[in-house]
TORLOMAR-613370 format. One record per residue: residue in one letter; y, z, x of N, C-alpha, C in turn. Coordinates in Angstrom, 3 decimals. Layout:
# residues N
- a|Y|Z|X|Y|Z|X|Y|Z|X
...
# end
This chain:
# residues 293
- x|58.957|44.156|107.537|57.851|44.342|108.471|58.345|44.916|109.785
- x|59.462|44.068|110.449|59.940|45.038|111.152|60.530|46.235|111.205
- x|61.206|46.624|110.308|61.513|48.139|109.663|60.108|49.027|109.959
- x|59.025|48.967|109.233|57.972|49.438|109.033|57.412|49.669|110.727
- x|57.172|48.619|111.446|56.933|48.807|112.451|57.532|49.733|113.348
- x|58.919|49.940|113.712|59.722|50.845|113.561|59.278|52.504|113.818
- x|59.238|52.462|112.412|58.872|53.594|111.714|57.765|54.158|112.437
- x|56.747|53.352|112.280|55.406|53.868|112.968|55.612|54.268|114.541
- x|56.292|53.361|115.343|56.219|53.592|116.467|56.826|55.005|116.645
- x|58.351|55.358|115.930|58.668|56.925|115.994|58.015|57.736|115.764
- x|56.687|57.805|114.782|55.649|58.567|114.311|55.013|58.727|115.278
- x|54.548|58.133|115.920|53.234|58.229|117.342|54.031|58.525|118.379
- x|55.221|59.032|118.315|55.989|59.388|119.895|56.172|60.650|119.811
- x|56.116|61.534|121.374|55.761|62.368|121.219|57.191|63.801|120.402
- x|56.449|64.690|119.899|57.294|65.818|119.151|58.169|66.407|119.577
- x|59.312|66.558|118.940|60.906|67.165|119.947|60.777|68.670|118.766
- x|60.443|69.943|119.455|60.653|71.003|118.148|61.958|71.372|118.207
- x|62.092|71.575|116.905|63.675|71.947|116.078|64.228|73.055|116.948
- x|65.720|72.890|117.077|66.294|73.956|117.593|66.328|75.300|116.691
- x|66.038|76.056|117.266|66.299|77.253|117.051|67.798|78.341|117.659
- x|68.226|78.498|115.976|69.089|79.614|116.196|69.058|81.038|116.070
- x|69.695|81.757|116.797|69.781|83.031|116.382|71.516|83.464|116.060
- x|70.576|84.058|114.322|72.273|84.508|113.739|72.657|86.062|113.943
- x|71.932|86.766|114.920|72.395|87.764|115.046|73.144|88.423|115.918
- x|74.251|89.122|116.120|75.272|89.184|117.091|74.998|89.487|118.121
- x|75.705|88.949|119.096|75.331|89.137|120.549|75.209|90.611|120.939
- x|74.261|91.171|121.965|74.247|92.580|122.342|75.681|93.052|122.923
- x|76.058|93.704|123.204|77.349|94.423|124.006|76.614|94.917|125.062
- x|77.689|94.325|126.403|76.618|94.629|127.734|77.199|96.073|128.085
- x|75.978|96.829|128.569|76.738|97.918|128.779|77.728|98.403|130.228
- x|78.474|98.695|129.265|79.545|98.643|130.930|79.325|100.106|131.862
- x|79.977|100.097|132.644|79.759|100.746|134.180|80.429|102.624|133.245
- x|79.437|103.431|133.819|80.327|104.716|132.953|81.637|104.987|133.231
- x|82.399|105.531|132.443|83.356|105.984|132.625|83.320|107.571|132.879
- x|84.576|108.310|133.320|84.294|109.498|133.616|85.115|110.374|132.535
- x|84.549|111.200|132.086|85.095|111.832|130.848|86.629|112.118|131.014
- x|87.723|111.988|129.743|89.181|111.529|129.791|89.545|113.646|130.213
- x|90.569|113.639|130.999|90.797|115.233|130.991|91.168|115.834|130.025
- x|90.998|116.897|129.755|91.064|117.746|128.239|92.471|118.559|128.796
- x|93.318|118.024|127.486|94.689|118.457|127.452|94.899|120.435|128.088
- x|95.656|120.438|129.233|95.616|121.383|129.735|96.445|122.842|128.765
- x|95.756|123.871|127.863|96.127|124.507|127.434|97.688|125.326|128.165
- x|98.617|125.527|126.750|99.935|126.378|127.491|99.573|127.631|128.098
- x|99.589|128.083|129.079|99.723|129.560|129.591|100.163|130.584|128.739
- x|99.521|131.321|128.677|99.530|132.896|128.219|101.107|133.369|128.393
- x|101.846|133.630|127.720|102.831|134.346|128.547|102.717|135.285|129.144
- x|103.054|135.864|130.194|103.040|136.940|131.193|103.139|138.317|130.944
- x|102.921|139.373|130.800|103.300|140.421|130.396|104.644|140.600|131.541
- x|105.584|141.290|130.623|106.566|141.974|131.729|106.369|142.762|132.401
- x|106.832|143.161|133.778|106.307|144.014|134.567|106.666|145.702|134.676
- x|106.158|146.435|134.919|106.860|147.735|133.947|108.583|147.741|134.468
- x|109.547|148.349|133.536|110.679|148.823|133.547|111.163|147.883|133.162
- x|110.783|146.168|132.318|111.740|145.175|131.609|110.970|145.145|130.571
- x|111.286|144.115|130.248|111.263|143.865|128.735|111.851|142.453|128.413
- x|110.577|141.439|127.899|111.283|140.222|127.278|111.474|140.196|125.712
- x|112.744|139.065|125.969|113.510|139.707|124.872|113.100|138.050|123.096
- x|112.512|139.201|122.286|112.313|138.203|121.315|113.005|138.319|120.031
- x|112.562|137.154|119.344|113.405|136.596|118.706|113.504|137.867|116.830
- x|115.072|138.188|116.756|115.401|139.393|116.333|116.082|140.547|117.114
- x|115.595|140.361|118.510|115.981|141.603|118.693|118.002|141.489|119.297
- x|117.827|142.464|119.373|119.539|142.805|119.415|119.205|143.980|121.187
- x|120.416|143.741|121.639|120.673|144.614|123.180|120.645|145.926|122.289
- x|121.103|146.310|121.202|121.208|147.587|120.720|120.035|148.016|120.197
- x|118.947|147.380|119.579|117.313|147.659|119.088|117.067|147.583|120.383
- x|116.704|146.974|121.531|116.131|147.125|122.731|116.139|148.349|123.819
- x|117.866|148.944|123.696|117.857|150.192|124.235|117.801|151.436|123.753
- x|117.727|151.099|122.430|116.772|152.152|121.413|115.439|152.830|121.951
- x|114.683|151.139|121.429|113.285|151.019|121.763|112.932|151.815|122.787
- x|113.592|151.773|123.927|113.267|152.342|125.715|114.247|153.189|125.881
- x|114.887|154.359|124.647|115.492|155.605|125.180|116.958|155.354|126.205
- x|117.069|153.984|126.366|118.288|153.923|127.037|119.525|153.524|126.058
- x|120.709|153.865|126.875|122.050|153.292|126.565|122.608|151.715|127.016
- x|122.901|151.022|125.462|123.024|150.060|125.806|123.897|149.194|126.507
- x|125.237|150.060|126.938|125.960|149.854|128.270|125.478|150.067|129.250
- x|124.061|150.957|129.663|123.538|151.073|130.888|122.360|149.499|130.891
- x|121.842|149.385|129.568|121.223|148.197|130.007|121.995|146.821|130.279
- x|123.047|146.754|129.518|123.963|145.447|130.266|124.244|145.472|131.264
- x|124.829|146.609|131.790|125.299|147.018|133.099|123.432|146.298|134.580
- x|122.820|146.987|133.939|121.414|146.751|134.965|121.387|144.936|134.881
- x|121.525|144.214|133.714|121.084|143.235|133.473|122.748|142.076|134.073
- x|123.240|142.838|134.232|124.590|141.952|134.623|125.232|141.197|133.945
- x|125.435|142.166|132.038|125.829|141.007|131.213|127.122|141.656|130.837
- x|127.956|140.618|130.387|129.272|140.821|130.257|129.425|140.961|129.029
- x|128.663|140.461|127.546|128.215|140.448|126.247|127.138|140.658|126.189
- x|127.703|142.030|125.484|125.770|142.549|124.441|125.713|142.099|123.593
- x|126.163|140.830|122.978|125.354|140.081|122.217|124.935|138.966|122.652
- x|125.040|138.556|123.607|124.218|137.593|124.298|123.525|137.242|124.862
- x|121.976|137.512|124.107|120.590|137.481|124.795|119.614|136.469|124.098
- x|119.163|136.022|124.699|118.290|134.737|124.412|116.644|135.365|124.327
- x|116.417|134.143|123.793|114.728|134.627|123.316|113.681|134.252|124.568
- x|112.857|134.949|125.158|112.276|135.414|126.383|113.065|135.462|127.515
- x|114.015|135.943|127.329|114.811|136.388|128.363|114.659|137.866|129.367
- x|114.140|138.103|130.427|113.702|139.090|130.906|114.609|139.832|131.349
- x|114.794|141.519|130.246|115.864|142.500|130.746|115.225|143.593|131.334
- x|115.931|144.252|132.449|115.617|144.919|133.063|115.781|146.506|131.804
- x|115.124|146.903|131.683|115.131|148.466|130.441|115.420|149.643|131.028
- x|114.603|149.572|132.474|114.772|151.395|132.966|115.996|151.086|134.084
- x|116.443|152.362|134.648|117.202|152.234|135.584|116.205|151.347|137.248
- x|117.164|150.867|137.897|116.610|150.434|138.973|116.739|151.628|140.047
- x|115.314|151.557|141.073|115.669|152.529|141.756|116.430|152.165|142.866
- x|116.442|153.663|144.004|117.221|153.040|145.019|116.478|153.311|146.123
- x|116.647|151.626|146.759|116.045|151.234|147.457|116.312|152.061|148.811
- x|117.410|152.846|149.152|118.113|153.088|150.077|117.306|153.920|150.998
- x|116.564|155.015|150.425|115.702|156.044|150.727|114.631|155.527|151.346
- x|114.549|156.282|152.600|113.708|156.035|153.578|112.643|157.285|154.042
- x|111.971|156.768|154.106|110.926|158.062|153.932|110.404|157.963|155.896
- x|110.743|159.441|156.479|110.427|159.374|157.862|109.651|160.517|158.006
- x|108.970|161.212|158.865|108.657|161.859|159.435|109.469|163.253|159.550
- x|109.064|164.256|159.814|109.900|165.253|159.160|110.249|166.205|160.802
- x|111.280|166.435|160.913|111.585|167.286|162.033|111.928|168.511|162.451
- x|111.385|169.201|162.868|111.252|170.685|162.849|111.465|171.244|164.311
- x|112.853|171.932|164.299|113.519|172.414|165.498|112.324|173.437|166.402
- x|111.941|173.167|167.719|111.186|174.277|168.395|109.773|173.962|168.124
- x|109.319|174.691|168.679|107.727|174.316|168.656|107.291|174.972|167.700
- x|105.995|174.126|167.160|105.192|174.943|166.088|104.041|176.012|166.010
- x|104.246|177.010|165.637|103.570|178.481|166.069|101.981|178.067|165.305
- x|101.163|178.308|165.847|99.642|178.380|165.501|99.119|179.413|165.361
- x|98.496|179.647|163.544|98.631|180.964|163.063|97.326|181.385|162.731
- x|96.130|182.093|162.593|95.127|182.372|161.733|95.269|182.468|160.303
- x|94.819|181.640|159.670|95.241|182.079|158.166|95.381|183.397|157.416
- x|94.236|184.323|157.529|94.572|185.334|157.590|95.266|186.632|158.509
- x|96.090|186.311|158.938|96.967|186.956|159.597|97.623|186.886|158.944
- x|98.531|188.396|158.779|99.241|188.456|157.434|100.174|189.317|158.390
- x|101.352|189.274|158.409|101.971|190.104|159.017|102.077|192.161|158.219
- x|102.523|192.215|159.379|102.401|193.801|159.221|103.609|194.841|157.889
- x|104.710|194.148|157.899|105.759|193.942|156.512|105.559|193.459|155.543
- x|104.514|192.097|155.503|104.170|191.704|153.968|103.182|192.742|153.638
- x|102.154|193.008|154.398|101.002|193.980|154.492|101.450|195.394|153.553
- x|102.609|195.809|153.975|103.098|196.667|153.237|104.220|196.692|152.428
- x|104.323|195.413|151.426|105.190|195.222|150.610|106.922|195.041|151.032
- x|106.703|194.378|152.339|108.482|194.728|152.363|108.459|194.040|152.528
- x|109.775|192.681|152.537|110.350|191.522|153.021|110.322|190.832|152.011
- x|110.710|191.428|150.865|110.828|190.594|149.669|111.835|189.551|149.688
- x|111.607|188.190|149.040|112.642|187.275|149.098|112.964|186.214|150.032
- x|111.636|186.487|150.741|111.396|185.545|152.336|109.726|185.269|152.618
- x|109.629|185.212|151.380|108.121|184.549|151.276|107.126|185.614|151.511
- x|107.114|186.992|151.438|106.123|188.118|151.476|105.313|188.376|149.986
- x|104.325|188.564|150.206|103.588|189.194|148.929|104.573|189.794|148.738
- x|104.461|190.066|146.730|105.009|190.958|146.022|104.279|191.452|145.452
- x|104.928|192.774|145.394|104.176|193.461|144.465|104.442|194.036|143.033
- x|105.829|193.579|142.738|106.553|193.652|141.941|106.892|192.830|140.550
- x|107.044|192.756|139.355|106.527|194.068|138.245|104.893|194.040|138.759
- x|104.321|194.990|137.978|103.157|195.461|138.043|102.406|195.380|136.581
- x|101.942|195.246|136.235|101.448|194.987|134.796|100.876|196.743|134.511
- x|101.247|196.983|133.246|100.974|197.853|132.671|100.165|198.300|131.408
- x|98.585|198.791|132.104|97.308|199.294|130.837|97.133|200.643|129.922
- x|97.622|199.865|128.520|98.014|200.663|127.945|96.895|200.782|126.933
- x|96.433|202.201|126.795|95.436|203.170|125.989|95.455|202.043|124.588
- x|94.006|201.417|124.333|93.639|201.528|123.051|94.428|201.620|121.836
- x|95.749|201.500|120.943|95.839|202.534|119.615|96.458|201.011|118.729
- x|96.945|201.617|117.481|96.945|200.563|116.165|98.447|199.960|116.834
- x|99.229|201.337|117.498|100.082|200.848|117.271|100.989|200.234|118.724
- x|99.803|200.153|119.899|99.964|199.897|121.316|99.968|198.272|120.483
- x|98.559|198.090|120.020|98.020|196.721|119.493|99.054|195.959|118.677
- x|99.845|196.846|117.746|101.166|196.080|116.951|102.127|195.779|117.791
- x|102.499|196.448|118.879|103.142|196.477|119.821|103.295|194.966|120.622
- x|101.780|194.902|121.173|101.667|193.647|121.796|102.003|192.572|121.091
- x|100.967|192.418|119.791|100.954|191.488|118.839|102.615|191.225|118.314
- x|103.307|191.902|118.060|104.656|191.604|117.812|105.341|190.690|119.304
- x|105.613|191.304|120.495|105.861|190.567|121.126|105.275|189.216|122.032
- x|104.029|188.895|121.748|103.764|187.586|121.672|103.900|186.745|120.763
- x|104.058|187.668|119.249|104.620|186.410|118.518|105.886|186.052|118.071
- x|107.095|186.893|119.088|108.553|186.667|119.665|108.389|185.480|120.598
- x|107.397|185.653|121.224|107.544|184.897|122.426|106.878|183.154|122.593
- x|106.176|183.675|121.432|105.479|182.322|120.960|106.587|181.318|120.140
- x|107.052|182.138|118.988|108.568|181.558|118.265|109.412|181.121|119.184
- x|109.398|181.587|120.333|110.511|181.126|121.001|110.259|180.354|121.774
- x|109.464|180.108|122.096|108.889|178.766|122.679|108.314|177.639|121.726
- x|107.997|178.040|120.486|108.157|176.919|119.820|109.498|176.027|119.439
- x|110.433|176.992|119.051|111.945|176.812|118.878|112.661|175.819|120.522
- x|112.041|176.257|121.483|112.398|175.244|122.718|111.703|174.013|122.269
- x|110.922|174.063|121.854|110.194|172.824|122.281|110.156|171.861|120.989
- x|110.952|171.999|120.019|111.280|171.495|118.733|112.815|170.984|119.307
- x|113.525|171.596|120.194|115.323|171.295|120.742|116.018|172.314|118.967
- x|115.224|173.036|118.733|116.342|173.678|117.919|117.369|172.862|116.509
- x|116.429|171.455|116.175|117.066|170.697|115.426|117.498|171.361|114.135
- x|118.198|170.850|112.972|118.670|171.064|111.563|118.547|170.298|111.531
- x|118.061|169.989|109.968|118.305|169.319|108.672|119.674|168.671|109.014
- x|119.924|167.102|108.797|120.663|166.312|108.888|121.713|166.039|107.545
- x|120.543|166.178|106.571|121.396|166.513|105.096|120.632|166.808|104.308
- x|121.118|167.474|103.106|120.496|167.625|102.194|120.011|167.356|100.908
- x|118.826|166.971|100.690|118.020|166.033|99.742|116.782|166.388|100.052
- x|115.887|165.645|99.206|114.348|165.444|99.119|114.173|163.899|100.171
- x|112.863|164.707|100.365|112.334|163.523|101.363|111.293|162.306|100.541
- x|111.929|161.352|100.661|111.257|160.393|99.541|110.516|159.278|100.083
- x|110.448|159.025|101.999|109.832|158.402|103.066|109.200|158.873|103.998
- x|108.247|159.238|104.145|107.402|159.595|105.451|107.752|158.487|106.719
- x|107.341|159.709|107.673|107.258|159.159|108.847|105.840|158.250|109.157
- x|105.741|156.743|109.577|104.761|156.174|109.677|104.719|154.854|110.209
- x|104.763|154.986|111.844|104.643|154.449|113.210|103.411|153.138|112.506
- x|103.795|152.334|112.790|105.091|151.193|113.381|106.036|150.962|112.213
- x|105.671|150.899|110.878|105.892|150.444|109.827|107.747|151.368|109.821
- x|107.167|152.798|109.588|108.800|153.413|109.647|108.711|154.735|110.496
- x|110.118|154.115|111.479|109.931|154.930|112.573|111.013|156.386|112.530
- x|110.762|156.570|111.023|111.525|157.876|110.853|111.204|158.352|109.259
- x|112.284|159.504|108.575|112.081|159.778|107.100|113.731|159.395|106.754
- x|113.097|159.047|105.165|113.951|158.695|104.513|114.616|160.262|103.933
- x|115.864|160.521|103.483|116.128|161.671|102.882|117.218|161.264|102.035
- x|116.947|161.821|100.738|117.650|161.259|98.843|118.788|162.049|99.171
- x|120.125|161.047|98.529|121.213|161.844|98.442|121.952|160.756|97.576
- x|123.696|161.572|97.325|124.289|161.088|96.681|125.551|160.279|97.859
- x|125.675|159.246|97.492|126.838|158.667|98.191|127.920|159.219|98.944
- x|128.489|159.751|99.524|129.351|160.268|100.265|128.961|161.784|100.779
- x|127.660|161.714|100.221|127.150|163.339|100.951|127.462|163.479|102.637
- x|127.248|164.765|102.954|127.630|164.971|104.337|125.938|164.529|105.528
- x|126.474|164.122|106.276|125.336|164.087|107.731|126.204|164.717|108.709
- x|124.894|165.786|109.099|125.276|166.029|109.971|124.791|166.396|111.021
- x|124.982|166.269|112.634|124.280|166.606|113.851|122.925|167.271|113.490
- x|121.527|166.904|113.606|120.820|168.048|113.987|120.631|168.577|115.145
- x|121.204|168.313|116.409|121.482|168.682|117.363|122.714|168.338|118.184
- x|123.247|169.651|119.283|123.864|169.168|119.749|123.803|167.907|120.851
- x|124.791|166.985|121.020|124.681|165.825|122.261|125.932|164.956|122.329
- x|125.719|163.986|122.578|126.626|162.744|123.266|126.346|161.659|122.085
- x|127.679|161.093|121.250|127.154|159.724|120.799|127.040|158.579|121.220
- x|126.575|157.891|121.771|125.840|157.172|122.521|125.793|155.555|121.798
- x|126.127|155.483|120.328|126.249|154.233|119.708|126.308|154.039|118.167
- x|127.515|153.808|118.100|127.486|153.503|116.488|128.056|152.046|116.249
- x|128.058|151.794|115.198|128.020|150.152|114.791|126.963|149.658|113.543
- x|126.729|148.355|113.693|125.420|147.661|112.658|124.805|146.543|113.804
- x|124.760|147.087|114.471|123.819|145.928|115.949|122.603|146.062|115.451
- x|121.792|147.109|114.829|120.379|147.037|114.440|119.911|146.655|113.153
- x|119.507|145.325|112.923|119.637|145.085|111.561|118.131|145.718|110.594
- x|118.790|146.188|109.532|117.952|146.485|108.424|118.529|148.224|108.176
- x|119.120|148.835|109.669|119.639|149.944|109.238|121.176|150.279|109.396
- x|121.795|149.201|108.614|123.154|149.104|108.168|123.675|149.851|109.351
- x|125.325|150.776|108.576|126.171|151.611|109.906|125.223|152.965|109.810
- x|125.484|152.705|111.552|124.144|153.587|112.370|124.818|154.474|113.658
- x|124.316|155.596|113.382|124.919|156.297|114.708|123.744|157.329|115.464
- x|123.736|156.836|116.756|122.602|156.992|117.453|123.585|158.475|118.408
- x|122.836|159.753|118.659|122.723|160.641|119.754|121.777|160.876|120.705
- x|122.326|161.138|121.888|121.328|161.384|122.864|121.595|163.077|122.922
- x|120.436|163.722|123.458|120.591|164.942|123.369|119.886|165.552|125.011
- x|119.836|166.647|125.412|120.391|167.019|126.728|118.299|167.177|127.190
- x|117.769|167.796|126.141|116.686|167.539|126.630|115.473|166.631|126.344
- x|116.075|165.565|126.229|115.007|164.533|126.184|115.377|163.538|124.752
- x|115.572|164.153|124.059|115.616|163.834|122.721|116.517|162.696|121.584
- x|116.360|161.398|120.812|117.421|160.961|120.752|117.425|160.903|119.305
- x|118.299|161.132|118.512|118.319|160.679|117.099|119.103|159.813|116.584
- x|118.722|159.500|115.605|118.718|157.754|114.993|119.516|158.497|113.412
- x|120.679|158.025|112.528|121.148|158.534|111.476|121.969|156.719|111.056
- x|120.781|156.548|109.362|121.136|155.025|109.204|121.613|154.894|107.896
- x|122.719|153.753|107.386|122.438|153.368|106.074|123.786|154.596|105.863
- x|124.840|154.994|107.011|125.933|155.680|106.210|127.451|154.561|105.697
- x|127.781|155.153|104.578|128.847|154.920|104.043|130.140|154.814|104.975
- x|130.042|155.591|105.929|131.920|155.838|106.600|130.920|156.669|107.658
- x|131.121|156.358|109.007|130.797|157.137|110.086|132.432|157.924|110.735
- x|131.965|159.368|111.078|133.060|159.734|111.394|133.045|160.199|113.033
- x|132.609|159.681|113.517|132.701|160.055|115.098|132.904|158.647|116.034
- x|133.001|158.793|117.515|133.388|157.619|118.307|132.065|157.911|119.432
- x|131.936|156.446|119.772|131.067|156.577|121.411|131.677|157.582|122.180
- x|131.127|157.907|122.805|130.877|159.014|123.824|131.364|160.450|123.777
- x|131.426|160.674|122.140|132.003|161.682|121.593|130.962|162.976|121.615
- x|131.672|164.192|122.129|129.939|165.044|122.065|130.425|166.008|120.984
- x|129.309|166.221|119.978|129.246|166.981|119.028|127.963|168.059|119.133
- x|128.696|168.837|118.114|127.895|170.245|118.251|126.773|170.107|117.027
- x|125.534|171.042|116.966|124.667|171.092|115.925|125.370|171.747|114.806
- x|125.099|171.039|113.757|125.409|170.718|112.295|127.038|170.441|112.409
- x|127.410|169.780|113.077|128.959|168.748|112.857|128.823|167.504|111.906
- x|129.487|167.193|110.969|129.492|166.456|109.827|130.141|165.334|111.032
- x|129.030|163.918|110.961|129.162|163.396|111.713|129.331|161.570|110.855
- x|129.278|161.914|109.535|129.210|160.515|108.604|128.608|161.086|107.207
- x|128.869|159.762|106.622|129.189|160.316|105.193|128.053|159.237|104.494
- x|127.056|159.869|103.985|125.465|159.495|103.649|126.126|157.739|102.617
- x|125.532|156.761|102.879|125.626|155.442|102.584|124.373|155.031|101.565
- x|124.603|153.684|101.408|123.454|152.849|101.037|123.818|151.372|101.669
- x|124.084|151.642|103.265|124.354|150.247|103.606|123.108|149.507|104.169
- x|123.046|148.510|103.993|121.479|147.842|104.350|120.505|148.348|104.009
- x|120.793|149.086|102.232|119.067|149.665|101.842|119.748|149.613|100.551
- x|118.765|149.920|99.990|118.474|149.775|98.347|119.197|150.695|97.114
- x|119.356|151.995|97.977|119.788|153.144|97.593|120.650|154.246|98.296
- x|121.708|154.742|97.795|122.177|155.623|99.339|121.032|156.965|98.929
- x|120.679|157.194|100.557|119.905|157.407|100.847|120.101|157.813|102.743
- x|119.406|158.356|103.454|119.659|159.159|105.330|118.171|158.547|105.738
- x|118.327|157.278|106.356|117.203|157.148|107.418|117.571|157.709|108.841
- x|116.589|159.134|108.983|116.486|159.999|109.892|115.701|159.609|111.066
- x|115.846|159.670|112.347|114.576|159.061|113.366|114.906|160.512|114.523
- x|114.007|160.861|114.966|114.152|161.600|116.051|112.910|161.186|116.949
- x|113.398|160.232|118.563|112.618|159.930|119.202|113.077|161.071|120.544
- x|111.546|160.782|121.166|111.501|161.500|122.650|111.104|160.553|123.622
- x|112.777|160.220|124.246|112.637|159.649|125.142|112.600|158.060|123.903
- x|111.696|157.491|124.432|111.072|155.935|123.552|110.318|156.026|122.478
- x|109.898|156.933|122.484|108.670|156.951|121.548|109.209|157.833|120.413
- x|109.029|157.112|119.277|109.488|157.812|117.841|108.477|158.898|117.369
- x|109.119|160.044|117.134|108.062|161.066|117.027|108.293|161.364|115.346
- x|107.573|162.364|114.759|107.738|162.513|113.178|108.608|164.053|113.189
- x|109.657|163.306|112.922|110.467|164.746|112.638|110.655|165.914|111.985
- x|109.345|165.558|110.744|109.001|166.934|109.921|108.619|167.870|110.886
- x|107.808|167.190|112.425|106.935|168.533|113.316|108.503|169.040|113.851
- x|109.632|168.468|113.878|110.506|169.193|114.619|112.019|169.628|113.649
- x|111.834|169.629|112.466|112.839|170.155|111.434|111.799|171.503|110.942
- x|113.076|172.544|110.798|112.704|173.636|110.104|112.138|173.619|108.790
- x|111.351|174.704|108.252|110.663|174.272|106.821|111.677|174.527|106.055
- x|111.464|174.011|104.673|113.078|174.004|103.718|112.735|175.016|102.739
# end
């Protein structure tokens, strides 16, 4: 009875509601912004060199470099202050052309006595009449000569402009030869090959296509075995690769068609005359400057 009583009295007291849970994860408070992380600062561009050097990459040789830029590669060590031409590192900045000289001073120009104030046309009275040749007077001398109409005035002319044309083509080719003799089995074709290939038999003759100065022989340039490089008087340099036995020395000057090495297959596949004739730097195609065969 007392149990029961109990009971009842907890029944009639007032209601406690059930706790309530929540099973779902707490929010994440949001935090204060952050400011975006810096974006990894890209490497710099390398620089171009500034004209008259040249940085030096990986392959190249002091002897391909003063190729490349028409110079001698004792003049580029010499500019660059190196004591070994084989010791050049990869982006290493060489000086290529000559340096100038600074020495020259440019002034104002001085002229003894006072300066005479002239009418332009005022012509003195001796140039006026053809005399005072050789001291800055009109000339009148040769005189061009109009000659009558005929077949054979016209053959006349026509023959000697096309003396004169030959012969100014012949300047402007340097008068080269054929280096040796064979078939041409490589075109010339910038960048890929910066000269022609020409077929021969092993110990065939090379020789000068022009006269000049040898200027470098050795295997400093790789891919064209023993190599003997000339410089020539007007502008011109040729490249002779891949011989068997070279027969000349640095700074040796030879005449056009002097047997200058003895046709190889060193650093190529086949003996065979890789021919190059550049002007100045720039490799030109030497079929425009070899005679037709």
């Amino acid at each position: 009875m007392v149990v029961a009583a109990v009971m009842l009295a907890a029944c009639a007291g007032p209601r406690m509601a059930a706790p309530v849970f929540d099973r779902k994860p707490p929010r994440a408070v949001a935090s204060p912004a952050r400011p975006p992380a810096p974006a990894v600062a890209a490497q710099a561009a390398p620089q171009p060199a500034p004209d008259g050097f040249y940085v030096v990459k990986r392959g190249d040789t002091l002897y391909s470099i003063a190729l490349d830029h028409g110079a001698d590669y004792r003049e580029v060590a010499q500019w660059n202050g190196l004591d070994d031409a084989t010791k050049i590192n990869v982006g290493q900045l060489l000086r290529v052309q000559p340096p100038q000289d600074r020495r020259t001073e440019v002034g104002a120009a001085r002229v003894p006595g006072p300066i005479e104030s002239r009418p332009i046309d005022a012509v003195p009275q001796a140039q006026a009449q053809g005399q005072g040749q050789g001291d800055g007077a009109a000339r009148t001398e040769p005189k061009a000569v109009r000659l009558p109409y005929s077949k054979e005035n016209a053959a006349l002319v026509s023959r000697e402009g096309a003396a004169e044309a030959k012969g100014d083509a012949r300047a402007d080719t340097g008068g080269f030869v054929w280096p040796a003799k064979g078939k041409v089995i490589a075109g010339f074709s910038e960048p890929r090959s910066k000269g022609i290939d020409i077929d021969g038999k092993a110990g065939d003759p090379v020789v000068a296509a022009a006269a000049g100065r040898v200027t470098y022989i050795g295997t400093g340039i790789p891919g064209l075995g023993k190599l003997v490089v000339i410089k020539h008087d007007n502008g011109f340099i040729t490249v002779y690769a891949h011989n068997r036995e070279i027969l000349v020395k640095e700074h040796q000057a030879v005449a056009r068609g002097e047997k200058i090495a003895e046709l190889g297959a060193t650093d190529a596949d086949r003996p065979k005359l890789h021919f190059q004739i550049r002007k100045g730097s720039a490799p030109v195609d030497p079929m425009r400057y070899l005679p037709g065969l």
